[in-house]
C-alpha positions in Angstrom: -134.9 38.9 -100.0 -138.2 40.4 -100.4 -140.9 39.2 -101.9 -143.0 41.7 -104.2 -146.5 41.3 -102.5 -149.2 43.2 -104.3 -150.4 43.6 -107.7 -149.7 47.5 -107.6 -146.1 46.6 -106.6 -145.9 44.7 -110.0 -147.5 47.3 -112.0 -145.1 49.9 -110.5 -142.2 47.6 -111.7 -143.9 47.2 -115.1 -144.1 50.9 -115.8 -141.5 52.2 -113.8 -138.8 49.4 -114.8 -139.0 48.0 -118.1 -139.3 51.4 -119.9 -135.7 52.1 -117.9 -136.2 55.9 -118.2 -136.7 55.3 -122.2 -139.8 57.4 -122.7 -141.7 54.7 -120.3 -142.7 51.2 -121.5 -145.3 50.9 -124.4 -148.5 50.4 -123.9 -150.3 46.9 -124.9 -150.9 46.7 -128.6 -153.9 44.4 -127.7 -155.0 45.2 -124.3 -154.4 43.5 -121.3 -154.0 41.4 -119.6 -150.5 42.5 -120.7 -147.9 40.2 -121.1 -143.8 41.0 -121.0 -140.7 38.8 -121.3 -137.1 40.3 -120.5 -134.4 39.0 -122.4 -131.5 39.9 -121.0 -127.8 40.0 -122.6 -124.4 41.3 -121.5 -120.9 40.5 -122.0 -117.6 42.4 -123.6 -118.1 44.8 -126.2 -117.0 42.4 -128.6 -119.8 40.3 -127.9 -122.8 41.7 -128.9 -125.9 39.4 -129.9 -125.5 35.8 -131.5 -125.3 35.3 -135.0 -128.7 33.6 -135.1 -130.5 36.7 -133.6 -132.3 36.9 -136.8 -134.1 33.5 -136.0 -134.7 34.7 -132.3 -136.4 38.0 -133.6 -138.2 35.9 -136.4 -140.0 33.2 -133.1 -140.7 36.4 -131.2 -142.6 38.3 -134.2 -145.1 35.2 -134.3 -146.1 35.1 -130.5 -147.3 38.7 -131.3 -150.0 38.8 -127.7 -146.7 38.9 -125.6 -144.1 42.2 -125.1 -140.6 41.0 -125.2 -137.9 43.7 -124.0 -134.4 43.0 -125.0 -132.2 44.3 -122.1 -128.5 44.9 -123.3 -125.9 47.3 -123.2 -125.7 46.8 -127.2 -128.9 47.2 -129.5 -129.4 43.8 -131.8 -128.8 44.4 -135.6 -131.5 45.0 -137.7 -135.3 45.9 -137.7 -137.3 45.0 -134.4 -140.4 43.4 -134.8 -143.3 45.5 -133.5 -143.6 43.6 -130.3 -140.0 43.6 -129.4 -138.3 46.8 -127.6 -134.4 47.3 -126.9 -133.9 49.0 -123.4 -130.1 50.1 -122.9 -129.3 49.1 -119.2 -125.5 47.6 -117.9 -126.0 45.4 -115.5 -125.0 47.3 -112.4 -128.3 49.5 -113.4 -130.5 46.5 -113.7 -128.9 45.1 -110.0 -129.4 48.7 -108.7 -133.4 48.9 -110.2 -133.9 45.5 -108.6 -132.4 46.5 -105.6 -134.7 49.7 -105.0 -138.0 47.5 -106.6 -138.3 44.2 -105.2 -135.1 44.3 -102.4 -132.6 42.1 -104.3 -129.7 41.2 -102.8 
């Protein structure tokens, strides 16, 4: 494995990455130092989010400094918070994306 080793390298993931060819990632509401947690899900088609998603987006709303980016083939229910982003990726494109970025394995 490689290790990502400079601060540009992270940066490049940040923009490049989490915006997964979506129009690019959003820009930090409240300036930086910005702050981004992926959440990813995947499973059959059948699966979809959990039944309590409402209380996940509900905690995430509150903690309104921090980007969270919901990673999933299938987009939650219901309105997203400001702070919370769906990005459509399967999972062979996130392997692939981590592959080229940081030389996973």
């Amino acid at each position: 494995r490689r290790a990502m080793g400079s601060s540009a390298e992270w940066g490049r993931v940040r923009r490049d990455d989490v915006g997964g060819g979506q129009g690019g990632a959003s820009q930090c509401a409240h300036g930086p130092p910005c702050v981004a947690v992926l959440i990813g899900r995947w499973g059959t088609a059948t699966t979809g989010w959990p039944a309590t998603m409402h209380l996940l987006l509900r905690s995430l709303s509150t903690n309104r400094r921090i980007d969270f980016y919901l990673l999933s083939e299938q987009p939650p229910s219901g309105r997203l918070p400001a702070n919370v982003h769906f990005r459509n990726w399967t999972l062979d494109a996130l392997y692939a994306r981590l592959s080229q970025t940081v030389g996973l394995r």
